[in-house]
Steps between C-alpha positions, in 0.01 A plus 500: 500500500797740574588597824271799584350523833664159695578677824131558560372215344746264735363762817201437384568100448687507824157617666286232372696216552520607885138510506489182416768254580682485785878596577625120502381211419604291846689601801778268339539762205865627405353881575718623180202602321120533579183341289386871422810603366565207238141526359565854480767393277287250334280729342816722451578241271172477304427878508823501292500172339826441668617131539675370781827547469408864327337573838786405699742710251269821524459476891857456526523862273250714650627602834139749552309168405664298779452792759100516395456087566742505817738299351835430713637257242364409127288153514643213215309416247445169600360653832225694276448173352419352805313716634238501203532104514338536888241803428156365502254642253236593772775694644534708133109460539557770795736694401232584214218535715713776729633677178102506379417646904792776470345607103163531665564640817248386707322159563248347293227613662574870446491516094271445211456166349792465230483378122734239475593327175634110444666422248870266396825540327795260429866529612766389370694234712893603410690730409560456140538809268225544269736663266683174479184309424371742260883479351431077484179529324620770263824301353276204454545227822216401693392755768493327843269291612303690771265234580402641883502846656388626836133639489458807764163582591424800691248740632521902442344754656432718203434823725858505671667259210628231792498110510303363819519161435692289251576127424802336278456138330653330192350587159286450306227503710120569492484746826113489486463323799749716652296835540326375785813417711710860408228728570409348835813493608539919343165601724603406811737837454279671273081552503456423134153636337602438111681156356616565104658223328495349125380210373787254568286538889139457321292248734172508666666391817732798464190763515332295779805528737552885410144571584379284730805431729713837431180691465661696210423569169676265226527600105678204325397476073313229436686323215542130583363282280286589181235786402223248475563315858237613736676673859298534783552757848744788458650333240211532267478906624826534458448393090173752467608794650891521588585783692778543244603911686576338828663260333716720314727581830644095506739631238708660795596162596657441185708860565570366815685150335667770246612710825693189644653342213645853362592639848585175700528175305339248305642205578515278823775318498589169663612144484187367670090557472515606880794791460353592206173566693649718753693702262153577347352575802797705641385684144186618640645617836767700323230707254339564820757648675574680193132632533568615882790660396325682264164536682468859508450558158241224336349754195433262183400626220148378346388470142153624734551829620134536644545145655721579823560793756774626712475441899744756623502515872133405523367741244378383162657717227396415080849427340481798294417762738820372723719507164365845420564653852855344493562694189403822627714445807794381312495830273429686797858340687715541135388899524551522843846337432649738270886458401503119710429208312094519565290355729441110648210378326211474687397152377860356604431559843157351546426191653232370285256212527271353238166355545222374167204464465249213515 
């Protein structure tokens, strides 16, 4: 991603990571630099797709950068290195779970019940050029042999477009039994009310945790095994009358995935299955402090136009009688502006939140 935005995304790193770790480590602790600051700089470093050295090189650069983290003196590499090496993942586990808190704003007992979505994607587990692999297959040689890639399964609030609880193993991998694990763990932060996922997650057991233990509603396809099998429970519902329009909204998870592989990275890269892990995970944290930093405005567009409203500052507004009063205004400002360069759009200036419906 190029470099737009990194002073308030490290403030806004910088903010979390005090929230949730500590200044040191031990009383023993050198003092040079504190835990917030280096994982700060860790998702620095994915939120550009920077490696270590690069990070070391750019901190080293940006004078403004150094002054935002606090930074006396620019960490090593080998220090960032380190430092990732000792993170624990229920300590990126937290850092996700205050990054959800700050994007909702208050606790979970003071909002609807969200519509989350689960679903997987793979990562690639170096850092070799696709161009040079597409160059190997195209003269002829063998294309390498990818024979295992990390598998990063997630959960996505598809109102505010945030991960609230994620999980990293070596692919490939039938997540099925999965689901039950990830969403717990996502509505301890979050009151969930609606679970979407595909088929990969299709299994009785599945719907009866959802309903009976998450009291939520769960719409998973029913496409495991053959037409002529006979499916009993929700499964069976699910194959004679699909609620195929809620359904319809799990496709923002997929935007989501295409969100952090063209803006962040696509790749996790490390020599073993454990740093490999935490470089997907420190993935996740760094979209959602890319989501904080850009909190204020969360308008998507819909292929549904009647299907979602506009909350702005408690009132309920339809989408196109906000877009038709910002017009007015905004011809109103150019006329009212005469011989200046116009106006400051209206819509520019609004802090906009989006909520669906059923």
């Amino acid at each position: 991603m190029a470099e737009v935005g990194l002073l308030a995304f490290a403030r806004t790193a910088l903010e979390v990571g005090r929230a949730v770790l500590p200044s040191y480590r031990s009383r023993f602790s050198k003092r040079q630099f504190t835990q917030p600051q280096l994982l700060a700089i860790l998702g620095l470093m994915r939120y550009e797709d920077w490696t270590f050295r690069e990070a070391e090189v750019r901190l080293r650069e940006h004078g403004e950068l150094r002054q935002v983290l606090g930074l006396e003196s620019v960490p090593d590499f080998t220090t960032l290195y380190r430092f990732l090496q000792r993170v624990e993942e229920r300590t990126l586990a937290r850092a996700v779970d205050e990054t959800v808190r700050r994007l909702h704003g208050v606790g979970p007992g003071g909002r609807e019940r969200a519509r989350v979505a689960v679903d997987a994607t793979g990562l690639a587990s170096g850092a070799v050029s696709t161009f040079f692999v597409r160059r190997l297959h195209h003269y002829g040689q063998k294309p390498l042999p990818w024979r295992y890639w990390l598998k990063w399964i997630v959960v996505v609030d598809l109102d505010r477009q945030c991960v609230l609880a994620q999980r990293a193993r070596r692919g490939p991998w039938n997540d099925c039994a999965s689901l039950p694990g990830v969403v717990a763990t996502a509505s301890q932060q979050t009151p969930i009310g609606w679970v979407l996922a595909d088929a990969e997650f299709d299994s009785e057991r599945n719907h009866t945790y959802i309903r009976k233990q998450l009291g939520a509603r769960s719409v998973i396809p029913a496409k495991r095994g053959k037409k002529t099998w006979r499916v009993r429970g929700v499964r069976a519902e699910m194959r004679r009358a699909f609620p195929q329009r809620v359904y319809r909204r799990r496709a923002l998870i997929e935007s989501v995935f295409s969100s952090v592989k063209r803006k962040l990275s696509a790749r996790a890269p490390g020599r073993s299955l454990r740093m490999q892990t935490l470089q997907a995970l420190l993935l996740g944290l760094s979209f959602n402090l890319y989501r904080l930093r850009h909190r204020y405005l969360l308008l998507r567009m819909s292929t549904e136009p009647h299907y979602f409203v506009i909350r702005l500052s408690g009132i309920t507004i339809p989408p196109r009688a906000l877009l038709k009063s910002a017009a007015s205004m905004n011809a109103r400002t150019s006329r009212d502006s005469s011989g200046s360069m116009g106006g400051t759009p209206v819509l520019k200036n609004l802090a906009i939140s989006t909520s669906s419906g059923p």
